[in-house]
DOPA-175561 format. One record per residue (C-alpha): residue in three letters; x, y, z. Coordinates in steps of 0.001 Angstrom, whole numbers. Example, Ala and Ser with C-alpha at 12.3 -4.5 7.8 and 13.67 -1.06 7.14 Angstrom:
ATOM res      px      py      pz
ATOM ALA   12300   -4500    7800
ATOM SER   13670   -1060    7140
***
This chain:
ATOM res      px      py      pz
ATOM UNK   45524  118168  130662
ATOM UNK   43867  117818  133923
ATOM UNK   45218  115326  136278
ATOM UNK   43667  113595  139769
ATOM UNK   46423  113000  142193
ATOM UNK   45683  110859  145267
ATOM UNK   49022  110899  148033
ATOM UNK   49137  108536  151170
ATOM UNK   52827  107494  151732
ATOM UNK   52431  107526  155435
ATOM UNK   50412  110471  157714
ATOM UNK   48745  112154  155343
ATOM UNK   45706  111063  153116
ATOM UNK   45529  113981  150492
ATOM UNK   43886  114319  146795
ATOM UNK   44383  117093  144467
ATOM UNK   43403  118353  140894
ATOM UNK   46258  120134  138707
ATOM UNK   45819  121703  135236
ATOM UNK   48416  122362  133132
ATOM UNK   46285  124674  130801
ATOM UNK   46390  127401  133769
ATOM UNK   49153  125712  136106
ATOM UNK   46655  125852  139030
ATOM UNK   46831  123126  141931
ATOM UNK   43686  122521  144372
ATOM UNK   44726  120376  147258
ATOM UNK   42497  118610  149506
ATOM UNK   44394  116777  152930
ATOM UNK   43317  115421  155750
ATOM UNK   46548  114209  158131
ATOM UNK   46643  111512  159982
ATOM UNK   48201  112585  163690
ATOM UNK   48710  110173  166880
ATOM UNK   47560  110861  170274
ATOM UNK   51081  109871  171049
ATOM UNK   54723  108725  170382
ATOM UNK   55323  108804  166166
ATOM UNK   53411  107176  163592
ATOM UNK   51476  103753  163909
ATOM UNK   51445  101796  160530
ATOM UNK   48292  100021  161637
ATOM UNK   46748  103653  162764
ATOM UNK   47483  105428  159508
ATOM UNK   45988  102932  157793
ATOM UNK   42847  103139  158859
ATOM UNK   42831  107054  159035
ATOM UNK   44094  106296  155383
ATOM UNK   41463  104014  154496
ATOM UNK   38470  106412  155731
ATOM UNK   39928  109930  154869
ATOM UNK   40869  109136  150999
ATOM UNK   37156  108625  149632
ATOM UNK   36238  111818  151179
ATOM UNK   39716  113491  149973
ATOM UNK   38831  112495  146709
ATOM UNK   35160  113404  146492
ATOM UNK   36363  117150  147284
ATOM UNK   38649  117164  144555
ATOM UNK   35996  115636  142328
ATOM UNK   33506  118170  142734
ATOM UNK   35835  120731  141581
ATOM UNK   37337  118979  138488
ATOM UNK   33602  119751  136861
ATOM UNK   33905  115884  135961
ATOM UNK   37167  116266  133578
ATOM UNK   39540  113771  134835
ATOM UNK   42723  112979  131857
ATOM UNK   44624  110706  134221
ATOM UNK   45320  109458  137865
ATOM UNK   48268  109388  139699
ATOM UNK   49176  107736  142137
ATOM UNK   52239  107650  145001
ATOM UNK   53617  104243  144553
ATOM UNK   56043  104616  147219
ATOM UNK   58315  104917  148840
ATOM UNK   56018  104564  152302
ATOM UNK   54435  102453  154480
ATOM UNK   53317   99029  152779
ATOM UNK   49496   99420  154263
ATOM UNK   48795  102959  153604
ATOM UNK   50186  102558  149876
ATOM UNK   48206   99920  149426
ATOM UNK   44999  101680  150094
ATOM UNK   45643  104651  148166
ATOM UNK   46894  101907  145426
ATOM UNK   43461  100694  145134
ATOM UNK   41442  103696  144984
ATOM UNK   43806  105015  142360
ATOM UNK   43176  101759  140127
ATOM UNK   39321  101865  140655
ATOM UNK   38915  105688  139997
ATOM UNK   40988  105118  136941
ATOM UNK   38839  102274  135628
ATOM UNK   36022  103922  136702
ATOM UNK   36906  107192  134188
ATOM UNK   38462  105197  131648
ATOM UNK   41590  107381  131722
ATOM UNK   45370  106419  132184
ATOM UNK   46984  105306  135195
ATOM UNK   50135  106802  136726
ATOM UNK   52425  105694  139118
ATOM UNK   54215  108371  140394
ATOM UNK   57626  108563  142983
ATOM UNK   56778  110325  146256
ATOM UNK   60238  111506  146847
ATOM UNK   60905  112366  142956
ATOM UNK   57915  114504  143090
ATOM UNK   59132  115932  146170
ATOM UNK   62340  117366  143966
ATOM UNK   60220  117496  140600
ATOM UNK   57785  119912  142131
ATOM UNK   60863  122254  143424
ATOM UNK   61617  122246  139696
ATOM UNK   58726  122770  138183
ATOM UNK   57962  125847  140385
ATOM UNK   61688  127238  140306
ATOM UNK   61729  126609  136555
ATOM UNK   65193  125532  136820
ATOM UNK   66427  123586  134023
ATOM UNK   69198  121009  135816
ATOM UNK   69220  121855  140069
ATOM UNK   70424  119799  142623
ATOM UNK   67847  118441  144880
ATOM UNK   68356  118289  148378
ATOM UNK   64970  115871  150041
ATOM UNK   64590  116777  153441
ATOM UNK   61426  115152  154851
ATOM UNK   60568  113040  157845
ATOM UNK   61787  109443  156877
ATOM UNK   64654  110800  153989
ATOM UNK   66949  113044  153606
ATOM UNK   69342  112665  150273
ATOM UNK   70645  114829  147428
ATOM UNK   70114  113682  144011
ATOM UNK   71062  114924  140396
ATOM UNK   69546  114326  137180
ATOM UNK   71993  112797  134904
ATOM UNK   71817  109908  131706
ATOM UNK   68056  109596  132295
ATOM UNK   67717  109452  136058
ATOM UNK   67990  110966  139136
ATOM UNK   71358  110164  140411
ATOM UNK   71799  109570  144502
ATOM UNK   74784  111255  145295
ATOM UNK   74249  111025  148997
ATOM UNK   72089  109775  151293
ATOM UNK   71160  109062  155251
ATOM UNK   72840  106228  156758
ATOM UNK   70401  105318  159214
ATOM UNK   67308  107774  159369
ATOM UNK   65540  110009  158027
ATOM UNK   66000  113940  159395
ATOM UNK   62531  114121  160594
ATOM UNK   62943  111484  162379
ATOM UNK   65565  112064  163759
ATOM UNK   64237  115255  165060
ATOM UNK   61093  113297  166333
ATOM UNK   63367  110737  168321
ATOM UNK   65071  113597  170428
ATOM UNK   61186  115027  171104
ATOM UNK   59808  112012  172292
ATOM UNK   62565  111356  174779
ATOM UNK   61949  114568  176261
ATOM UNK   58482  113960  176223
ATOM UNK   56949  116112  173389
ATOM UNK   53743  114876  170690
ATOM UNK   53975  114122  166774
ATOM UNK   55866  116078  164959
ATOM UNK   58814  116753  166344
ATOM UNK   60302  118927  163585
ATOM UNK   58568  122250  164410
ATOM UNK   59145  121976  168339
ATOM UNK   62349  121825  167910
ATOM UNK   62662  124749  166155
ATOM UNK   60115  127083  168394
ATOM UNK   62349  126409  171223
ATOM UNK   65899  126466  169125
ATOM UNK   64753  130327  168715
ATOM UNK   65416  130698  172658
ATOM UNK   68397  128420  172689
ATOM UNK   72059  129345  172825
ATOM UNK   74564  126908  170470
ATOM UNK   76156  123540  172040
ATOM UNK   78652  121411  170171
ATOM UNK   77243  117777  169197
ATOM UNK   78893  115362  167035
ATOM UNK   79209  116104  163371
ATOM UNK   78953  113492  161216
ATOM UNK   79441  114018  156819
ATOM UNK   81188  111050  154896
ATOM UNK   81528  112645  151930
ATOM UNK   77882  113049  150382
ATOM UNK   76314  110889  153049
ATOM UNK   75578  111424  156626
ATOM UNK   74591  110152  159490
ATOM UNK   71876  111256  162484
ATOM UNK   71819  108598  165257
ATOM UNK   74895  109546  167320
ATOM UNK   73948  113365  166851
ATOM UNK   70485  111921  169019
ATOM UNK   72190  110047  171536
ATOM UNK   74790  112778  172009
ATOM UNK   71523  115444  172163
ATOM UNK   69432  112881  174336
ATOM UNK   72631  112583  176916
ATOM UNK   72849  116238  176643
ATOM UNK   69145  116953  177472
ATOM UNK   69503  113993  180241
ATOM UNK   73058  115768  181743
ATOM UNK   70988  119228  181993
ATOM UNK   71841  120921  179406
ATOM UNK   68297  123514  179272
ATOM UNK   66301  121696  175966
ATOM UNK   66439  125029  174038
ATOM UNK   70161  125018  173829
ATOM UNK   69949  121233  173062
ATOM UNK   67397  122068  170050
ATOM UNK   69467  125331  168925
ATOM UNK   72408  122739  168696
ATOM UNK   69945  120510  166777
ATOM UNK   69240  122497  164325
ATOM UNK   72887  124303  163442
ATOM UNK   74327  121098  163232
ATOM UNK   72090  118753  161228
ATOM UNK   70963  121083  158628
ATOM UNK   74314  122765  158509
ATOM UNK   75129  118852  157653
ATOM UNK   72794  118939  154743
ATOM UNK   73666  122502  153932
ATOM UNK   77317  121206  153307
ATOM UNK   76734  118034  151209
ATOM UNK   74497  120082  148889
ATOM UNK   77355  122182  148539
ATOM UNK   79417  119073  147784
ATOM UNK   76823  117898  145264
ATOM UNK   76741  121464  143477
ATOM UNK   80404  121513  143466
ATOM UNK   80829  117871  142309
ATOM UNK   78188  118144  138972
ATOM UNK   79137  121496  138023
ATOM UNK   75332  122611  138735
ATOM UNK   74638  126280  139862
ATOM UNK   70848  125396  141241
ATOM UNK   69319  124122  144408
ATOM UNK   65747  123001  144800
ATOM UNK   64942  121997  148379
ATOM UNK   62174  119742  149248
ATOM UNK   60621  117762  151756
ATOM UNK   58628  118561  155022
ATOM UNK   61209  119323  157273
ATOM UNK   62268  121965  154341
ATOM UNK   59339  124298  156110
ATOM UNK   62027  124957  158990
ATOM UNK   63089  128908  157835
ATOM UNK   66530  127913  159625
ATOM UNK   67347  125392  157072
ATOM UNK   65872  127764  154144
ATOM UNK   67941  130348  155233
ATOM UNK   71404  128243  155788
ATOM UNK   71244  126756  152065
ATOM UNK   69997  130151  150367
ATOM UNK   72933  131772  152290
ATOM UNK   74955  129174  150926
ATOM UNK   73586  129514  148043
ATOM UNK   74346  133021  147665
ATOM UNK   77970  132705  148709
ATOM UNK   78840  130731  145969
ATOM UNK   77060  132338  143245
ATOM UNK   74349  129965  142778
ATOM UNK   70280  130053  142515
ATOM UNK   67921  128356  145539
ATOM UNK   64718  127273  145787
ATOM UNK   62051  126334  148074
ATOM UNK   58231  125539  147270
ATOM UNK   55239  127138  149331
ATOM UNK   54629  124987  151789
ATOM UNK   51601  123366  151014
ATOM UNK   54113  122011  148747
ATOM UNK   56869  120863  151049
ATOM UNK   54653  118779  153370
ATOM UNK   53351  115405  152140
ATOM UNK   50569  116205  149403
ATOM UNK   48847  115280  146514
ATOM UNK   49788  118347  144367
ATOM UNK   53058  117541  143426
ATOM UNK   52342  113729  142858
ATOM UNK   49181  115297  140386
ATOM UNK   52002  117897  138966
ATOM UNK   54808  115468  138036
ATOM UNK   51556  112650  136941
ATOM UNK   50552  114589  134236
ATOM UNK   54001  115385  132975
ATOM UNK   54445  111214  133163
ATOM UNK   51357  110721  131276
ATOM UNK   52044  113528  128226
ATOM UNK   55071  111557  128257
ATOM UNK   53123  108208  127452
ATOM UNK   54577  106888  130964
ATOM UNK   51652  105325  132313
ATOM UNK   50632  101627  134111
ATOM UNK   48493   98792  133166
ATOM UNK   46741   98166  135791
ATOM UNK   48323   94614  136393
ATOM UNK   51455   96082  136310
ATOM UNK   50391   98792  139304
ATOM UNK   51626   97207  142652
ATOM UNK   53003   99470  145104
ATOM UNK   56992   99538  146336
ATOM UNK   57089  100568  149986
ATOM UNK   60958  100824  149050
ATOM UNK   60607  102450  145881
ATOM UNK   64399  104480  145451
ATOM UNK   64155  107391  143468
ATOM UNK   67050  106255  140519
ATOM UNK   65210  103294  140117
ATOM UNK   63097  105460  138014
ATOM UNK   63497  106138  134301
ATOM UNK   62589  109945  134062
ATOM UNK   60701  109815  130500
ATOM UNK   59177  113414  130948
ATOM UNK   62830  115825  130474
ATOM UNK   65392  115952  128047
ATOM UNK   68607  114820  129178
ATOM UNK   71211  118032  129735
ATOM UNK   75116  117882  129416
ATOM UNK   76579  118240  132624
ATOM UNK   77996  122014  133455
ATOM UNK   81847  122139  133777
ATOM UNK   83572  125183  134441
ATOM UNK   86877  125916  133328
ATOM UNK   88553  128898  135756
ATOM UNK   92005  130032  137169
ATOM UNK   89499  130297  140911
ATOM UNK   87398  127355  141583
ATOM UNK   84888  127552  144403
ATOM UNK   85092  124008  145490
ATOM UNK   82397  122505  148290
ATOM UNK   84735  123662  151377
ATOM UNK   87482  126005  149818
ATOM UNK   88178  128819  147412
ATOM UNK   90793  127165  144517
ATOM UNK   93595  129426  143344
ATOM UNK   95995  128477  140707
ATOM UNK   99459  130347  139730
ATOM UNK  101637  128183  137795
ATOM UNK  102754  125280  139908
ATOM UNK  101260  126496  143039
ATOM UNK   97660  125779  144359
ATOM UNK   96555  128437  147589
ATOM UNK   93286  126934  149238
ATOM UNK   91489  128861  151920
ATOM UNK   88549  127578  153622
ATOM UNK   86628  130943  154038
ATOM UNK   84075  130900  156582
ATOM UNK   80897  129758  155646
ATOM UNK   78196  132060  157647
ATOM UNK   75840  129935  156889
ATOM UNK   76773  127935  159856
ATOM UNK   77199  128983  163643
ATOM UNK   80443  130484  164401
ATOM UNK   82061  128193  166937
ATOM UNK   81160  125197  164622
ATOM UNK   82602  126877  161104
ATOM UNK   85824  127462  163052
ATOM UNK   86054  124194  164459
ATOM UNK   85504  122307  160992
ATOM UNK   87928  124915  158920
ATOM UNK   90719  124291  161901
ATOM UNK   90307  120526  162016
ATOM UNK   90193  119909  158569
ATOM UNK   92871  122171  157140
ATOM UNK   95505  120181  159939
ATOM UNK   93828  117240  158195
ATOM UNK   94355  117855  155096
ATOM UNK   97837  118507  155758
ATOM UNK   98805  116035  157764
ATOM UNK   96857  112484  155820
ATOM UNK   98000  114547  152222
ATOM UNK  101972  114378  153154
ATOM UNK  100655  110546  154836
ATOM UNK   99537  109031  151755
ATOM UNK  102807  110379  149748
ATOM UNK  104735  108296  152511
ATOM UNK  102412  105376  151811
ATOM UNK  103237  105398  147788
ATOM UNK  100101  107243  146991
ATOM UNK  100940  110194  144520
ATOM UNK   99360  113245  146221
ATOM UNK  100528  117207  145985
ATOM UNK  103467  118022  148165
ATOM UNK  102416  120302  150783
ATOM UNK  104585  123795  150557
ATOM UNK  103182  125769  153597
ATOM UNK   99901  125040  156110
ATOM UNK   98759  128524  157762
ATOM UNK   96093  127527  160448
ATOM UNK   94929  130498  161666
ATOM UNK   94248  131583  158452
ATOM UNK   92811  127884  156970
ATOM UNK   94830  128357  154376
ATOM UNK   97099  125674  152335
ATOM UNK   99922  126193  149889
ATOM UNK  100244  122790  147627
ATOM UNK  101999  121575  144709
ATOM UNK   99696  121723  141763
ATOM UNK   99219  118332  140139
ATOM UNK   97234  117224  136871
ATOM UNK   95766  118495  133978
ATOM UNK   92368  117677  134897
ATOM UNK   89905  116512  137544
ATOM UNK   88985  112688  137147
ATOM UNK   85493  113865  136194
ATOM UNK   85855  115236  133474
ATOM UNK   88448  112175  132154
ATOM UNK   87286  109163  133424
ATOM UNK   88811  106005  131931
ATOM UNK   88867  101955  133184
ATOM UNK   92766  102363  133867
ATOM UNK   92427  105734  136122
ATOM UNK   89872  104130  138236
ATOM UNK   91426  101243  138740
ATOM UNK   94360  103584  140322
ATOM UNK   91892  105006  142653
ATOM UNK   91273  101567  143507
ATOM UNK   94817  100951  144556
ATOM UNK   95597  104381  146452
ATOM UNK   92244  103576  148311
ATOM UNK   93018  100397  149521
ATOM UNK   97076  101901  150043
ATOM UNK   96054  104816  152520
ATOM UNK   93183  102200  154285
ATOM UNK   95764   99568  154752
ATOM UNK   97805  102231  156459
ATOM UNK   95093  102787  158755
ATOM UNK   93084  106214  157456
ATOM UNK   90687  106915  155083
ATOM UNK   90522  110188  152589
ATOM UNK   86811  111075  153235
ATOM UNK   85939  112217  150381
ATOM UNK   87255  110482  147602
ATOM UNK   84841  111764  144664
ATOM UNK   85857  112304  141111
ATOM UNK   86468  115814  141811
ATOM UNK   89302  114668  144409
ATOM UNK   91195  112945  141925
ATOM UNK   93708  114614  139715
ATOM UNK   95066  113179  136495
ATOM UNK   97679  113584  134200
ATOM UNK   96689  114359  129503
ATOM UNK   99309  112151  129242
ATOM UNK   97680  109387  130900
ATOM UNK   95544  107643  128012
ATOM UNK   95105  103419  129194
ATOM UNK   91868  102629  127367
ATOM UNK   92766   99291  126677
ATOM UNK   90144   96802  128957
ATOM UNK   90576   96300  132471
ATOM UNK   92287   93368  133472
ATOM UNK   94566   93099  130387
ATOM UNK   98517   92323  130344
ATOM UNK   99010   95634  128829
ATOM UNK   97086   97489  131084
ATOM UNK   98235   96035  133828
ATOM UNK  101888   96458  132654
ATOM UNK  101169  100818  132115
ATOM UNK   99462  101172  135120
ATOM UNK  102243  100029  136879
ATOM UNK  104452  101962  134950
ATOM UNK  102749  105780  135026
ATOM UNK  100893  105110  138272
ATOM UNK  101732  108826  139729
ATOM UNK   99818  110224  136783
ATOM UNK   96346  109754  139381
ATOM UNK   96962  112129  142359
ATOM UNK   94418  111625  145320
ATOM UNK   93406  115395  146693
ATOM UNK   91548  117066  149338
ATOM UNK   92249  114845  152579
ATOM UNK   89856  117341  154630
ATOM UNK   87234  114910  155889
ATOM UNK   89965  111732  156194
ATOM UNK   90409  110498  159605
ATOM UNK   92647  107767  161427
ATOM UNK   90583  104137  161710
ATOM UNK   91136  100649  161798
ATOM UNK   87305  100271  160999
ATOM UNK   86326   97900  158272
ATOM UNK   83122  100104  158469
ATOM UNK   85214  102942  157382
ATOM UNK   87028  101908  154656
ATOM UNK   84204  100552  152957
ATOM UNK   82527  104027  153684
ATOM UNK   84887  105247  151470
ATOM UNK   84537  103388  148207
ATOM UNK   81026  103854  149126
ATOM UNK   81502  107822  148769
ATOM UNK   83580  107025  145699
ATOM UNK   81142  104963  143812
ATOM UNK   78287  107528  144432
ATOM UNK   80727  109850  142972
ATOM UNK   80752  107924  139929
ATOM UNK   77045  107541  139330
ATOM UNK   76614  111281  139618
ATOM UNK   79597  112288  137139
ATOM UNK   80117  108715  134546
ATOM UNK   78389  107507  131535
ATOM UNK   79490  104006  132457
ATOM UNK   79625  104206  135793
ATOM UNK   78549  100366  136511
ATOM UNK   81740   99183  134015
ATOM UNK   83950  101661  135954
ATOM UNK   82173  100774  139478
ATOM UNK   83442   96948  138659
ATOM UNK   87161   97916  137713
ATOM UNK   87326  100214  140908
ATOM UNK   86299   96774  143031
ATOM UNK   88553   94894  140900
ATOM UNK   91047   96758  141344
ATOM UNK   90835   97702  145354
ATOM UNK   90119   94090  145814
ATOM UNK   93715   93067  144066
ATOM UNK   95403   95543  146778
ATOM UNK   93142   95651  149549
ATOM UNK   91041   93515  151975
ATOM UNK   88101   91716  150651
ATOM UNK   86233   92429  153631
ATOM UNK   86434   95910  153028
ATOM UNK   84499   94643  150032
ATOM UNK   81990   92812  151525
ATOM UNK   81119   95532  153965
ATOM UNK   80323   97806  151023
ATOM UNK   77731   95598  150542
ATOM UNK   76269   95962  153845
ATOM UNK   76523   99951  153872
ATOM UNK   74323   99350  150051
ATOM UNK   71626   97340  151863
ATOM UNK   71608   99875  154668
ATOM UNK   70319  103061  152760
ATOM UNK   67027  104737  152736
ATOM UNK   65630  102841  149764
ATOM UNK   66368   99602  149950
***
């Protein structure tokens, strides 16, 4: 099958021809790039609307006039440039009399890493200029397990490069002059799988302002934010029992960032990948690649049914074109968990947060000191509170190393029931009434009891009656990233971090979703509640 792609989310107008007989891509792009500041809707636009014939024509010529289908990005971009390409995507496909495809720009970002990796169920880590997220495939989608708060990492990157006074894109500057650039701290911001970029760019802008020389400013740039991503990737490879990475994205050209996650990568025994670059950057290719496995699939659009979705999110789509794969679980006496190395000897647990060289010295030694007191201190906090949790035998600093009480027969993952979510529920709302939040409260940070079986349906007399009654049979674990707040923001950031959790690991996870609300809402403040709402309406896609 040979499939037209046309791509024009945003900067770049860009057509390209892919056949599956011989696996061969031709790309044609022209990029759209301002005189100055970042990009103008109303400017790409027009370089959108005059650039895609002639993108097009190009690819034309060398299809030999054998066009099966055409794809399209349907978003997620800007409204005026997806509109255009839209339209010439619905008249070319008329015009052929061939199928029309509607195509994800940020699932073919991932799909493409896939497809070249031949990976059969990776993580995908986005990286590009107005996302970053890390998504799994699981029950027929592409899961978000974590996702920007605010912006995108390009950006990001691009904000700090205008204020100092440097042109469109930002991205590469700031690594060119990172090379010459010794490390300085800035703020480090993960919330489980999610993260956050504007305080890192006032803290780098103040920085740059206060005299700090830019290349040390752009060196800090770059070991913190993409250690950031680094480190929920981990998280999400750690979480789904997955031993592949596929990165994608333009900002996934920066060789720091390639090198931090394959070193990462490495460490913990699993496989990375990055595309070519022609690959990374916006194009057509990938949006032609993943269009004509859409279309062998049968997945194609009506043409009344072809509008574009400037907000497009990536599990919104049903993925038609892969089988769906049982999620990898390993079962050892040494886990290698996101942060820590996991050893168990009978009722003892010994966690040591090795260094991760993936990251810059001063910062790995920070974040293993910090968080191991952490840990610590909010684990033996929560017990206090009436929220079961191991007992903590011996800290060793220095050494990042904890001794703890081993609890459970199982993570929550891999035994999730109604009545054991419903206890997170509780201990959430326990520890956030107390005035701290865990951090990372995912379904691998939950320990349960084989004892424990409360299947009956949420809400019930009965249930009610046994979850009172064996409620230290669901342990909360791994305090690391908790903190002391009396932020509303906060607390809801952590049933936020839960609830991802359970979209990337449950079958059910909307019916388990609703008894974890249920449930915190009984014991906590509905605010909390409603602010979960807000940080939903704040991310990437919506």
């Amino acid at each position: 099958m040979r499939v037209l792609g046309i791509e024009g989310t945003a900067w770049c107008a860009s057509a390209a021809l892919y056949d599956s007989g011989t696996d061969s891509v031709v790309i044609e792009s022209d990029a759209y790039a301002p005189d100055s500041g970042g990009i103008h809707p109303r400017e790409a636009a027009e370089h959108m609307r005059s650039a895609i014939p002639e993108v097009v024509e190009t690819i034309l010529d060398e299809s030999d006039g054998q066009v099966d289908a055409v794809a399209f990005s349907r978003g997620p971009g800007l409204g005026p440039c997806l509109r255009i390409v839209g339209s010439a995507a619905r008249a070319l496909a008329q015009t052929l009399d061939v199928p029309l495809v509607g195509v994800n720009h940020m699932v073919a970002h991932l799909e493409i890493g896939r497809h070249r990796s031949g990976f059969d169920a990776p993580v995908c880590l986005n990286a590009s200029g107005a996302n970053a997220h890390v998504l799994a495939f699981r029950n027929g989608r592409y899961r978000v397990l974590g996702e920007t708060m605010d912006t995108g990492v390009g950006n990001a990157l691009d904000k700090f490069t205008r204020h100092v006074g440097w042109s469109h894109p930002g991205g590469p500057k700031v690594e060119s002059h990172a090379k010459d650039g010794e490390y300085t701290d800035l703020p480090y911001v993960v919330k489980g799988m999610d993260f956050s970029f504007s305080g890192i760019m006032s803290a780098a802008k103040q920085a740059y302002d206060d005299g700090t020389p830019v290349e040390d400013v752009c060196r800090g740039l770059e070991e913190t934010v993409f250690a950031m991503l680094a480190e929920v990737s981990e998280r999400a490879l750690s979480l789904t029992g997955r031993d592949e990475l596929v990165l994608g994205g333009g900002v996934a050209q920066n060789d720091r960032l390639r090198g931090m996650l394959a070193e990462m990568c490495e460490q913990r025994g699993a496989d990375f990948f990055a595309p070519e670059p022609r690959f990374l950057r916006d194009n057509a290719g990938m949006i032609a690649v993943l269009g004509e496995k859409m279309a062998r699939a049968g997945d194609t659009l009506e043409i009344e049914d072809s509008a574009i979705d400037s907000n497009f999110r990536p599990d919104e789509v049903p993925v038609t074109w892969r089988d769906p794969e049982p999620p990898v679980r390993p079962d050892r006496d040494v886990l290698q968990g996101a942060e820590a190395t996991v050893t168990f000897e009978n009722d003892h647990v010994t966690k040591v947060r090795l260094p991760k060289s993936y990251r810059h010295g001063r910062l790995d030694a920070r974040l293993r000191r910090d968080r191991t007191v952490l840990e610590a201190r909010l684990t033996s906090e929560a017990r206090r509170h009436g929220v079961p949790t191991p007992l903590v035998w011996d800290v060793d600093v220095p050494e990042s190393t904890l001794t703890l009480q081993r609890v459970g027969d199982s993570d929550l993952r891999d035994a999730l029931t109604e009545s054991r979510v419903r206890d997170v529920g509780r201990h959430l709302a326990a520890i956030h009434d107390a005035g701290f939040v865990h951090g990372d409260p995912t379904t691998r940070n939950v320990r349960v009891t084989a004892e424990q079986s409360r299947d009956e349906p949420a809400g019930s007399e009965t249930t009610r009656e046994r979850v009172s009654a064996s409620d230290d049979r669901t342990f909360l674990i791994d305090f690391g990233l908790g903190y002391y707040t009396d932020d509303v923001e906060d607390y809801a950031m952590d049933c936020h971090v839960f609830e991802q959790s359970l979209a990337g690991t449950a079958d059910d996870a909307e019916a388990l979703t609703a008894a974890f609300e249920d449930a915190y809402g009984e014991a906590g403040d509905e605010a909390v509640l409603d602010q979960l709402r807000a940080i939903e309406g704040r991310g990437r896609y919506q």
